[in-house]
C-alpha positions as CSV (number, residue, x, y, z in Angstrom):
1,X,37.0,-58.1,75.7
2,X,36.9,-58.6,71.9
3,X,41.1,-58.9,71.6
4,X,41.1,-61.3,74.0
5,X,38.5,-63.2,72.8
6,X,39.9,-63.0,69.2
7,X,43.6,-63.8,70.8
8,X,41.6,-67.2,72.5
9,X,40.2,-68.2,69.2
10,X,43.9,-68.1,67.4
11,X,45.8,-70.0,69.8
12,X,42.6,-72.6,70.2
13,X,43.5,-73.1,66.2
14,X,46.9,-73.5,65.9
15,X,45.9,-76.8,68.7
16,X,42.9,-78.2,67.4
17,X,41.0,-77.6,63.6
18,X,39.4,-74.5,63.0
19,X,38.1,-72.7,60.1
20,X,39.6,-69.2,60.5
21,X,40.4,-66.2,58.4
22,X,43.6,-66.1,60.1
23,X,46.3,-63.3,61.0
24,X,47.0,-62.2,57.4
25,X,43.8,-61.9,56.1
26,X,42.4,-60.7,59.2
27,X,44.7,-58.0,58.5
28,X,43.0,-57.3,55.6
29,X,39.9,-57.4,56.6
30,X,40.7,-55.0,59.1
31,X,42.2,-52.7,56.6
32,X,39.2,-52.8,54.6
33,X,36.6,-52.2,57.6
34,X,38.8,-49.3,58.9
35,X,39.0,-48.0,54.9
36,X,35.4,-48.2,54.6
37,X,34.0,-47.6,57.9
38,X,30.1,-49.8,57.2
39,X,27.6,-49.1,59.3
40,X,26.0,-52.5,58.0
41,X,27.9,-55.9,57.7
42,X,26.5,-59.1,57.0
43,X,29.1,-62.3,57.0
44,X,28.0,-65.4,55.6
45,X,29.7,-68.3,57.1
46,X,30.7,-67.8,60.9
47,X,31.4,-71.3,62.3
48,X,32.9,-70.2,65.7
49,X,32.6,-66.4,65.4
50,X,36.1,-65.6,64.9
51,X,36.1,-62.9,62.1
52,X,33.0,-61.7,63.6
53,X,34.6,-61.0,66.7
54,X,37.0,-59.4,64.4
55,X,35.2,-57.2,62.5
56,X,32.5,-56.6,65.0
57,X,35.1,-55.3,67.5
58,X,36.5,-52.9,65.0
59,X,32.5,-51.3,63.7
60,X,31.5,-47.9,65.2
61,X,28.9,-47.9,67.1
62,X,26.1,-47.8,66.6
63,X,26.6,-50.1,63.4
64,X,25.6,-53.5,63.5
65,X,26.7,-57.0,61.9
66,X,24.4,-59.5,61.0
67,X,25.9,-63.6,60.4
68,X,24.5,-66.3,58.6
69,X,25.5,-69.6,60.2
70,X,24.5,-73.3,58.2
71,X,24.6,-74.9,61.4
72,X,23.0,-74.4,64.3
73,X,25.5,-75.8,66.5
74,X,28.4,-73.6,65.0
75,X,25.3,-70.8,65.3
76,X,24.9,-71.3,68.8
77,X,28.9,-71.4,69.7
78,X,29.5,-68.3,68.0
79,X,26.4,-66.1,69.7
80,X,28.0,-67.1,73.3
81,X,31.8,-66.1,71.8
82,X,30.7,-63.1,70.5
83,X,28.6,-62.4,73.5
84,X,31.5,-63.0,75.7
85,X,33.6,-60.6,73.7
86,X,30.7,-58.2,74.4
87,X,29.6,-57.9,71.2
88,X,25.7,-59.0,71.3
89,X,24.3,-55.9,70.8
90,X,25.9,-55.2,67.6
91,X,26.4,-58.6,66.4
92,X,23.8,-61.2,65.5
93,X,24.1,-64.3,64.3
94,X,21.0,-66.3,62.4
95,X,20.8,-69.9,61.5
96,X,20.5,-70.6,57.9
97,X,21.8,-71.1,54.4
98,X,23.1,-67.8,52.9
99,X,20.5,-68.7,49.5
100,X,17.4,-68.5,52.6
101,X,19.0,-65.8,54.8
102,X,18.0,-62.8,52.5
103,X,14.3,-61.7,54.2
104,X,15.7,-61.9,57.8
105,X,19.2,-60.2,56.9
106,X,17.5,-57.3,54.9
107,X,14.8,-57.1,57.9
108,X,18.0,-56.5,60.4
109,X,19.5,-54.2,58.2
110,X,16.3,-52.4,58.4
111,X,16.0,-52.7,54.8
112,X,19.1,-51.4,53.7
113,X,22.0,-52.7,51.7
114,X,25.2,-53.8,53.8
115,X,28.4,-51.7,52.9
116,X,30.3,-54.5,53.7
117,X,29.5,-58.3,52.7
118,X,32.1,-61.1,54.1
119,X,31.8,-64.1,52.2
120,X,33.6,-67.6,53.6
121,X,31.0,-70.4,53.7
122,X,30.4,-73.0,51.1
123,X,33.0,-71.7,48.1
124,X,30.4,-73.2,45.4
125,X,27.8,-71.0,46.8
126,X,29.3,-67.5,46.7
127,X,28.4,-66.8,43.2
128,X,24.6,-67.6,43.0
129,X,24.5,-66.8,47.0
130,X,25.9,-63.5,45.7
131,X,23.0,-63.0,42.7
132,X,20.6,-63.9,45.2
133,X,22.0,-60.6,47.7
134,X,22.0,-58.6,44.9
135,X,18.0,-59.1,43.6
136,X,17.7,-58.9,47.6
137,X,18.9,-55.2,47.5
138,X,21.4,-56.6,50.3
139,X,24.4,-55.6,47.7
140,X,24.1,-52.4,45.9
141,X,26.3,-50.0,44.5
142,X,29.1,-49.0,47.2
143,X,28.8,-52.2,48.8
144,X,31.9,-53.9,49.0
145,X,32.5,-57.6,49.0
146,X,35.4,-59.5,50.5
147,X,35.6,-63.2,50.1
148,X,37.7,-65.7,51.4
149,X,39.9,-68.9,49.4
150,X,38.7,-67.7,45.7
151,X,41.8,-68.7,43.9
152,X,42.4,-71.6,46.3
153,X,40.4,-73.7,47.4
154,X,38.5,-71.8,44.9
155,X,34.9,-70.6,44.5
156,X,33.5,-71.7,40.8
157,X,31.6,-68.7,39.4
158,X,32.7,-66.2,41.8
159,X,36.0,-64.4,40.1
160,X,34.1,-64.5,36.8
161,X,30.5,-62.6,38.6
162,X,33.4,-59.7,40.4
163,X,34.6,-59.6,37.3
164,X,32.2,-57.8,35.5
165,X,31.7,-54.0,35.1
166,X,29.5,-53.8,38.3
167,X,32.1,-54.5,40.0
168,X,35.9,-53.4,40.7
169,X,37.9,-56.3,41.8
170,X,40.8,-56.4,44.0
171,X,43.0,-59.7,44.7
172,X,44.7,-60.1,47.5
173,X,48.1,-62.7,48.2
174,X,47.2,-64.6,51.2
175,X,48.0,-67.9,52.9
176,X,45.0,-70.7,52.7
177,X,44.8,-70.9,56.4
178,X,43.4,-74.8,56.0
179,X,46.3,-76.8,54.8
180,X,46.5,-79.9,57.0
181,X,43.2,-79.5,58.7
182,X,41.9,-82.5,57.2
183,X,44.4,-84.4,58.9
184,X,43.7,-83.2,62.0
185,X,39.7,-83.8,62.4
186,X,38.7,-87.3,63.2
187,X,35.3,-87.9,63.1
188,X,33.9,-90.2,66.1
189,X,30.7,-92.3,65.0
């Protein structure tokens, strides 16, 4: 099931790297999907599939998620997590860059705007990836946007977009889940 799968993923972290949301903001993403209740969730960024488990598990049904995944390895290692956590037929993921993804994500949202975006992919690329969503008709009024590491790592353009009258803006304290994870990846040629 989707705790247990979720449960996996966080103790798998705290041995090897992983880019994760994390307990505490997990938490608040939680708080915001059981706020808001979307119907339509797209998340930009899923290496393994952790937050989608997270959020997917906590949708109604009926609703669905749909993930945009860079690379296609991190793509394909998600779809079998989530599908073990019994979430495939709510929760897609699609190989791309969040700047191409826009067609295919409005075509699974059946032409609709998401009522929940999760950004946490390349920080530089939230802002324009963000524009791009909009003129999409992916983000429209009501839609509400949660993005990860904006103060820190930070993500250059982003707090200055969310900060203007289209949108109302809520920062959050949270820990950056990454400290040390550069130290703990070695690459093998």
């Amino acid at each position: 099931d989707a705790k247990r799968v979720a449960a996996a993923l966080e103790t798998f972290g705290q041995r090897y790297p992983m880019f994760s949301i994390g307990a505490v903001k997990g938490r608040i993403v939680d708080d915001v999907v059981r706020a808001r209740k979307p119907r339509r969730v797209v998340e930009v960024g899923t290496f393994l599939g952790y937050s989608a488990v997270r959020i997917g598990a906590a949708l109604a049904p009926g609703a669905t998620m749909v993930c945009v995944e860079f690379s296609p390895e991190f793509a394909a290692t998600a779809t079998k997590i989530i599908d073990r956590a019994g979430l495939a037929s709510s929760v897609t993921v699609i190989v791309g860059k969040g700047e191409d993804a826009s067609p295919e994500v409005l075509k699974r949202l059946q032409n609709a705007p998401a009522d929940l975006i999760f950004l946490d992919h390349c920080k530089e690329c939230y802002a324009p990836d963000l524009e791009r969503f909009e003129r999409a008709g992916i983000v429209a009024p009501g839609t509400v946007v949660v993005a990860d590491n904006v103060r820190f790592p930070g993500a250059p353009g982003y707090l200055e977009k969310v900060s203007k009258p289209d949108y109302s803006t809520v920062l959050r304290d949270a820990p950056y889940e990454s400290v040390g994870w550069e130290t703990k990846w070695k690459v093998v040629d």
